[in-house]
C-alpha positions as CSV (number, residue, x, y, z in Angstrom):
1,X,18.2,5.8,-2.1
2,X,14.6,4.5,-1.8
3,X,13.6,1.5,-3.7
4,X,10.0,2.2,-3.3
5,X,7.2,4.8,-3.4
6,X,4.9,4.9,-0.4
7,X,1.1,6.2,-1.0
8,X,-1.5,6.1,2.0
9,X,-4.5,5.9,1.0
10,X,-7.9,7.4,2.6
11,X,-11.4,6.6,1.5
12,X,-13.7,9.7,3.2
13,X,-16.5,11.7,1.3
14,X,-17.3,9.4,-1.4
15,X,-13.6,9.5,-2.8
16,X,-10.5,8.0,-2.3
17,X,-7.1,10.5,-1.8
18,X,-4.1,8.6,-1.8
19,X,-0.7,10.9,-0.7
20,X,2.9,9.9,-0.7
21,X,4.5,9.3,1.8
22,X,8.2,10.0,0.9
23,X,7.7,12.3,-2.4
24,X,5.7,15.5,-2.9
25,X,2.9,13.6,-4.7
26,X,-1.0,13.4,-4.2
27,X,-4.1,12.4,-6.2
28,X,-7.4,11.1,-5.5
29,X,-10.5,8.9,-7.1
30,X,-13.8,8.3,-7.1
31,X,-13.3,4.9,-7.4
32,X,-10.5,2.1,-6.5
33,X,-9.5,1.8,-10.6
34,X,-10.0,5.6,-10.6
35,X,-7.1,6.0,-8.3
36,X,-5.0,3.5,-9.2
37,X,-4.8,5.4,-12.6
38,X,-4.5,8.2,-11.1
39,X,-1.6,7.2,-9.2
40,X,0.1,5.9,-12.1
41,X,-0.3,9.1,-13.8
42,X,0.9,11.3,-10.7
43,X,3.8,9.4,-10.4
44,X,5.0,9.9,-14.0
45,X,4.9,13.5,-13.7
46,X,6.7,13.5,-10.9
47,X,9.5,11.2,-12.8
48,X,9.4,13.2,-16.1
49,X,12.2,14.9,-17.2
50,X,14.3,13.7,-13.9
51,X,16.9,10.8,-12.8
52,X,15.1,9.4,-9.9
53,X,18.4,8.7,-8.2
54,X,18.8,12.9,-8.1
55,X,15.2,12.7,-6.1
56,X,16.6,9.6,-3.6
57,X,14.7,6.7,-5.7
58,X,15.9,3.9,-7.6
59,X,15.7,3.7,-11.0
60,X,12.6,1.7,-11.1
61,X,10.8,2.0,-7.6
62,X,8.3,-0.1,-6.7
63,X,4.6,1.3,-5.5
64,X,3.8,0.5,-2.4
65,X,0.3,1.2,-1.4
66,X,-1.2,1.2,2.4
67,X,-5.1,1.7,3.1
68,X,-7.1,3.2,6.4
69,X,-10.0,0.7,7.5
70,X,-12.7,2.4,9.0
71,X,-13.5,1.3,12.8
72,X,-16.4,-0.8,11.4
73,X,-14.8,-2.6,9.1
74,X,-13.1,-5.2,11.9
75,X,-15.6,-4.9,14.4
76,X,-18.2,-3.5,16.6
77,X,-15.8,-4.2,19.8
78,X,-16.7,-1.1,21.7
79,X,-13.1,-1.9,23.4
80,X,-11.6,-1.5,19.7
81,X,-13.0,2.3,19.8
């Protein structure tokens, strides 16, 4: 049983998609706050109407939340490439 819900989260073409990593769950945003909301609402569809312990997760899981950098964000190291 999982105590946490993983979400990677990509910022590419002016929007951010953020997809679970260990549940069948996926949203995006045009903005930070956007997606966040979004999130939040994605994940209670997912829960409604179901025991998370009969889809592997504790009862309350906690949101975990990992984000890409882009290459330029930590550098313009040509050895970092």
């Amino acid at each position: 049983m999982s105590g946490i819900l993983q979400f990677f989260v990509q910022y590419e073409d002016g929007a951010y998609t953020a997809s679970a990593i260990n549940a069948p769950i996926a949203t995006f945003g045009r903005t930070f706050e956007e997606l966040q909301a979004n999130i939040t609402d994605a994940i209670a569809v997912f829960f409604k109407d179901e025991d998370p312990a009969s889809l592997g997760f504790a009862r309350f899981p906690s949101v975990l939340v990992n984000f890409e950098l882009p290459i330029i964000a930590y550098g313009n190291n040509e050895q970092s490439r």
